[in-house]
C-alpha positions as CSV (number, residue, x, y, z in Angstrom):
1,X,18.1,33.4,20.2
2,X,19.3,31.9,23.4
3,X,21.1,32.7,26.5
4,X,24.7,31.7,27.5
5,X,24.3,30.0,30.5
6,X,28.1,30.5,31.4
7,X,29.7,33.8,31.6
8,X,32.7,33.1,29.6
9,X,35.6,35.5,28.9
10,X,36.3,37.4,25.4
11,X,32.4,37.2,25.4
12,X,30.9,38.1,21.8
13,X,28.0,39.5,22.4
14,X,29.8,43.1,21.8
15,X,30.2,42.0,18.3
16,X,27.7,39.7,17.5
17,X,26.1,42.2,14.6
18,X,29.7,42.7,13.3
19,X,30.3,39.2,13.0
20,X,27.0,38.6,11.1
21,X,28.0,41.2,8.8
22,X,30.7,39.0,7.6
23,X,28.5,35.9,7.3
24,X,28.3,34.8,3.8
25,X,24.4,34.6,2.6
26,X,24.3,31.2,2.9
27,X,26.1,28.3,4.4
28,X,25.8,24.6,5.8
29,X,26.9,23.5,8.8
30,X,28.1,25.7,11.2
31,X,31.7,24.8,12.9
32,X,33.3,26.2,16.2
33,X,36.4,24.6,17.2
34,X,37.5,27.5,20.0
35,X,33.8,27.5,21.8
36,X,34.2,28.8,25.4
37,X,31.0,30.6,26.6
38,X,29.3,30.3,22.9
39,X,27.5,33.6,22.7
40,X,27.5,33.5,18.6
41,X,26.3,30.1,18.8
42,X,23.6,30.0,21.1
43,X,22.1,33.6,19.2
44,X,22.4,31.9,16.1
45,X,21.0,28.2,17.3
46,X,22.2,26.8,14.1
47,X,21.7,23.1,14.3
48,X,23.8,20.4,12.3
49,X,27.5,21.3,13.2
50,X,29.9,20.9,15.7
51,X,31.5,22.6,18.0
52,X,35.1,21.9,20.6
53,X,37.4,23.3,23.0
54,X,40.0,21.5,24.6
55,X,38.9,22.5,28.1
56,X,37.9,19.3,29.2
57,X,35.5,20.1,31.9
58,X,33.7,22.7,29.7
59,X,33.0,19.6,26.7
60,X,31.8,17.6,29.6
61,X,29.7,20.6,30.6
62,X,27.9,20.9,27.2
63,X,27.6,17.5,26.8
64,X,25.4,17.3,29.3
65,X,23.5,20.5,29.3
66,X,22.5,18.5,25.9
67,X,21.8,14.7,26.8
68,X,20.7,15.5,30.6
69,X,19.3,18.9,31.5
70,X,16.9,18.3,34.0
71,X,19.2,16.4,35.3
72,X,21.8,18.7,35.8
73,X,19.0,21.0,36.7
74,X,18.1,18.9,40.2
75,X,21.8,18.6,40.8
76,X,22.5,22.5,41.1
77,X,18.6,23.2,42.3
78,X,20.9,21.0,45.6
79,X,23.6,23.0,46.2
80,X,23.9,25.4,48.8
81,X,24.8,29.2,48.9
82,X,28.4,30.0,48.7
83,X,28.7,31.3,52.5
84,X,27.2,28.3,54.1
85,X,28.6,25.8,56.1
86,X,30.4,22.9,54.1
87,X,28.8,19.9,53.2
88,X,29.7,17.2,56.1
89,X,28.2,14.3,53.5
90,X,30.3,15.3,51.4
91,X,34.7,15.0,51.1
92,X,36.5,18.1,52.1
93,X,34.1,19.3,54.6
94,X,37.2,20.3,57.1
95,X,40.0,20.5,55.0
96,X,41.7,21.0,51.2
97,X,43.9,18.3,49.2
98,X,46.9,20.6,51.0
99,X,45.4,20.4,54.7
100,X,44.2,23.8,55.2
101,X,40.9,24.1,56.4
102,X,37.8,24.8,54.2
103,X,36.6,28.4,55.0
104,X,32.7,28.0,53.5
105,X,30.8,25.9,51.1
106,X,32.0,27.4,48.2
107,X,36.0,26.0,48.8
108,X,34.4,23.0,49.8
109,X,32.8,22.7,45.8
110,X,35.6,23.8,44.6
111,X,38.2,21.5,46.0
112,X,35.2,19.1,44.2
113,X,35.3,19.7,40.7
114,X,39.1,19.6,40.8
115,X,39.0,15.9,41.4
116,X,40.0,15.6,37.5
117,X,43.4,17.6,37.4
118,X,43.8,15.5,40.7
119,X,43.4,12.0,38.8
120,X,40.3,11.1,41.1
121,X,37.4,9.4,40.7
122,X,34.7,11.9,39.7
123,X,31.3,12.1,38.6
124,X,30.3,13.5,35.1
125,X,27.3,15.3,35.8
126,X,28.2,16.7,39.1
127,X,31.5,18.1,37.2
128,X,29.1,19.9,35.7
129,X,26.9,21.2,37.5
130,X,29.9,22.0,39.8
131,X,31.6,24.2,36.8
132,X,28.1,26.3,36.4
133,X,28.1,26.5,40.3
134,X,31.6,27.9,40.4
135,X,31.1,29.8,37.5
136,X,27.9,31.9,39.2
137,X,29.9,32.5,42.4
138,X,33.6,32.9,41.8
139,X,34.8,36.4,41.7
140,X,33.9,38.3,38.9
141,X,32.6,34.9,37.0
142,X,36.4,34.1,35.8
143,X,37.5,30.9,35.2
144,X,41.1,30.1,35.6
145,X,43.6,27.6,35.9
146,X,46.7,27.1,37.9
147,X,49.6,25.1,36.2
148,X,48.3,21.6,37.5
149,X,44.8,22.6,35.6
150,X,43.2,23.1,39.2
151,X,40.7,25.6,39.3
152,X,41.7,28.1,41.6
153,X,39.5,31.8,41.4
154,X,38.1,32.4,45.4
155,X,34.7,33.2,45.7
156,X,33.0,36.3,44.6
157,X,30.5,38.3,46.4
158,X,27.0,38.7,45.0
159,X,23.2,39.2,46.8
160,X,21.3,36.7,45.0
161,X,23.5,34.3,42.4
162,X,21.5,32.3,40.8
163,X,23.7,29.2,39.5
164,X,20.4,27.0,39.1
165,X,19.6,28.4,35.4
166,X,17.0,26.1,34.6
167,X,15.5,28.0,31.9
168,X,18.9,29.1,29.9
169,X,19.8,24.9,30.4
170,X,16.9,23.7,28.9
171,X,17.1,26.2,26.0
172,X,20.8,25.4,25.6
173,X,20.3,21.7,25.3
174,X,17.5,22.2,22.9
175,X,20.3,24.0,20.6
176,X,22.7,22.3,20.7
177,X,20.7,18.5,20.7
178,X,22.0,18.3,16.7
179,X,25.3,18.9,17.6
180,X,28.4,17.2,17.6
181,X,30.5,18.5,21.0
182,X,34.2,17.6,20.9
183,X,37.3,18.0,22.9
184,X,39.8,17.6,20.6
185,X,42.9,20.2,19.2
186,X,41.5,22.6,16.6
187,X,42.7,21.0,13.8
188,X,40.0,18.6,14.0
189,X,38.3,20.9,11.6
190,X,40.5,20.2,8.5
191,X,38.4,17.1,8.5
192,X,34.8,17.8,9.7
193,X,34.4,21.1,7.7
194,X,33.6,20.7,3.9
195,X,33.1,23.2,1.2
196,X,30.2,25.6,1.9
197,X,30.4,25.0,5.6
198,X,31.1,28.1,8.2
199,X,33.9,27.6,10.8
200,X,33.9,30.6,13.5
201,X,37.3,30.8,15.1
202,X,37.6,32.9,18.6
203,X,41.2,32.0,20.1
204,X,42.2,33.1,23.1
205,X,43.7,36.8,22.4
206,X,46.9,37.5,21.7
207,X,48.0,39.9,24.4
208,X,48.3,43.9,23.2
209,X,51.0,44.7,25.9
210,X,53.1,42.3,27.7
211,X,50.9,42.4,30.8
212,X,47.9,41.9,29.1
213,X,47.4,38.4,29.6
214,X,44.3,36.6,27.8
215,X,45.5,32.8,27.7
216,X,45.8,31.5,31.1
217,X,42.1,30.4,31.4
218,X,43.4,26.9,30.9
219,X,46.9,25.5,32.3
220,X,48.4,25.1,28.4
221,X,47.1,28.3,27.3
222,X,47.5,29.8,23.6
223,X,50.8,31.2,22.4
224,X,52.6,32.5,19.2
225,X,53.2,29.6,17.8
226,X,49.3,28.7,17.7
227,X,48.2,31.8,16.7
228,X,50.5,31.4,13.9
229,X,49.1,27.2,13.3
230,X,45.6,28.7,13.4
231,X,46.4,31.4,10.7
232,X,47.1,28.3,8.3
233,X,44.6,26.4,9.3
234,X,42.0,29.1,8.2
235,X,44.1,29.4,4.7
236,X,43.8,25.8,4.2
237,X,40.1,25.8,5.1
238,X,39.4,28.7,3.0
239,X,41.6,26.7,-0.5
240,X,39.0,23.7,0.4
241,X,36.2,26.2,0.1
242,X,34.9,26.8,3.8
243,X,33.9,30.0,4.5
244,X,35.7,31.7,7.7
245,X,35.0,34.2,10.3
246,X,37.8,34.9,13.0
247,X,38.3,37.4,15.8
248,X,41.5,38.7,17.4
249,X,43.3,41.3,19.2
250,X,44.0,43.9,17.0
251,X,47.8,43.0,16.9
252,X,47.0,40.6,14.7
253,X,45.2,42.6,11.7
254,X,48.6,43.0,10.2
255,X,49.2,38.8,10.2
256,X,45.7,38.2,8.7
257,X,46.0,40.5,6.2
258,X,49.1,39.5,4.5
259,X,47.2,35.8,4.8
260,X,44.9,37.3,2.2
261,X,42.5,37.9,4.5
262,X,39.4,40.9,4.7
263,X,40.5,42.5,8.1
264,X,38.6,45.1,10.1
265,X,39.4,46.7,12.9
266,X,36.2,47.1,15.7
267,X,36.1,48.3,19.6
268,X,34.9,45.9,21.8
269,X,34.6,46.2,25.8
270,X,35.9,43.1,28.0
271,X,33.2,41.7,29.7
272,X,35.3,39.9,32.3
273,X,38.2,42.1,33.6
274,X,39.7,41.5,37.4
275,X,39.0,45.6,37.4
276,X,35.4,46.9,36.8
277,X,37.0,50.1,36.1
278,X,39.6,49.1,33.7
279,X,36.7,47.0,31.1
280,X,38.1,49.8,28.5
281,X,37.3,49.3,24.4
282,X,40.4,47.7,22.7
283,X,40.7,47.2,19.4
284,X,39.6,43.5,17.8
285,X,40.0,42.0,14.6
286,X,37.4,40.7,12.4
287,X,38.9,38.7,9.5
288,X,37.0,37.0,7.3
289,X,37.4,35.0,3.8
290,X,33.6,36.1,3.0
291,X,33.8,38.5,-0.1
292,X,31.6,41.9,0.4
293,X,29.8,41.1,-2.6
294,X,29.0,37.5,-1.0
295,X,27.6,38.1,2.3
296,X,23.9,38.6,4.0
297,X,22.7,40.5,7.4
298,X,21.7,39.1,10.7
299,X,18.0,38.8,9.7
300,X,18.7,37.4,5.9
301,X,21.2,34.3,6.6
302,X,20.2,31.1,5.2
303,X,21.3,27.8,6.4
304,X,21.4,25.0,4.4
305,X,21.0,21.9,7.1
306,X,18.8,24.4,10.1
């Protein structure tokens, strides 16, 4: 079992046991095409797979968290804390792309790893280490994006954030050094995932209220029309034989189950709310194509490629 090294919102560490209780006994390769923070992942350290999000920035994160850890390591072991002055080596030490003036280091890195949305020159590996940076000091560890896809969450107030994470890197490039990281639209999976093979869906939410909002973490966000595109995809995946486990809002038990489906309704607390005092359980879905008569436990799954 490792660590996330991001925190990540709709974390699954809540549910982790409930999701292993609709594994099947055995499977091959392990698939997840919605990855985000990858709590399921990283506690199961499967090996041969793949896994994708369209988040740009967060494939290139992974990527190199696999192929160059200490790397990325010495970059963040560099950076200053969030309060200090700006970086006068460094490009917008004064002032942002819009010409106001940079209150602290933090804005400074910020205005940094937005270079991409901006169509600037950037550098892989400092992108990354700039997204873990962010991550550790925004407020509240969100990550957001504003229409243009520029990050835009101000900084967060901690005693001691520790954005290095050299231990949780290194263990998280070990996992994932025999797997295939991707940033492509989900469907990808109709062609990497073959019979026997488990795919693990977690799209972003479908809201329960109209001002519960769970898809702007990225500037094209998730709507209807996907939630309905990924309820197909898993029925095709599940008529080439490829097992499925999904979790959603609990709006969408009824849409899963008329899919054919096993649905069950479980609580789950947010992890990442903008009000500490509002992290309430809500109802999630688990559905699953995994008979009850066909799946194992968290301590008796069997892999077929580990």
């Amino acid at each position: 079992m490792v660590d996330p090294v991001l925190k990540w919102a709709g974390g699954k560490r809540q549910l982790l046991d409930k999701l292993y209780a609709r594994f099947p006994a055995k499977f091959d390769r392990y698939h997840e095409p919605m990855f985000g923070g990858g709590a399921l992942f990283f506690d199961l350290e499967p090996g041969a797979g793949s896994i994708n999000d369209t988040n740009p920035r967060l494939v290139n994160f992974y990527r190199q968290v696999r192929d160059r850890p200490d790397a990325l390591v010495d970059r963040l072991d560099s950076f200053a804390d969030p309060d200090s002055e700006p970086d006068t080596s460094r490009a917008f030490a004064d002032t942002t792309r819009k010409e106001t003036g940079v209150e602290n280091y933090y804005y400074q890195q910020r205005e940094l790893f937005n270079r991409r949305p901006n169509d600037e020159p950037f550098d892989s590996l400092d992108e990354a280490a700039l997204l873990l940076y962010l991550n550790r000091t925004c407020y509240n560890g969100l990550y957001r994006e504003n229409q243009s896809g520029e990050f835009n969450v101000p900084v967060g107030r901690y005693a001691n954030p520790d954005w290095v994470r050299r231990d949780e890197i290194r263990s998280a490039g070990s996992v994932l050094e025999s797997t295939e990281i991707l940033n492509r639209d989900l469907e990808y999976i109709r062609e990497y995932a073959a019979a026997g093979d488990l795919v693990y869906f977690d799209p972003p939410y479908e809201p329960m209220s109209p001002t519960a909002q769970f898809t702007d973490y990225s500037a094209e966000g998730f709507g209807q029309q996907d939630q309905q595109r990924l309820v197909e995809l898993a029925q095709q995946l599940t008529q080439n034989g490829v097992h499925v486990v999904l979790s959603n809002s609990g709006i969408m038990a009824e849409m899963y189950d008329d899919a054919g489906f096993y649905v069950d309704i479980e609580g789950a607390t947010r992890s990442i709310n903008s009000d500490a005092d509002n992290r309430d359980e809500v109802d999630e879905i688990i559905a699953t194509n995994v008979a009850p008569t066909d799946r194992g436990d968290r301590e008796h799954i069997e892999l077929g490629n580990h």
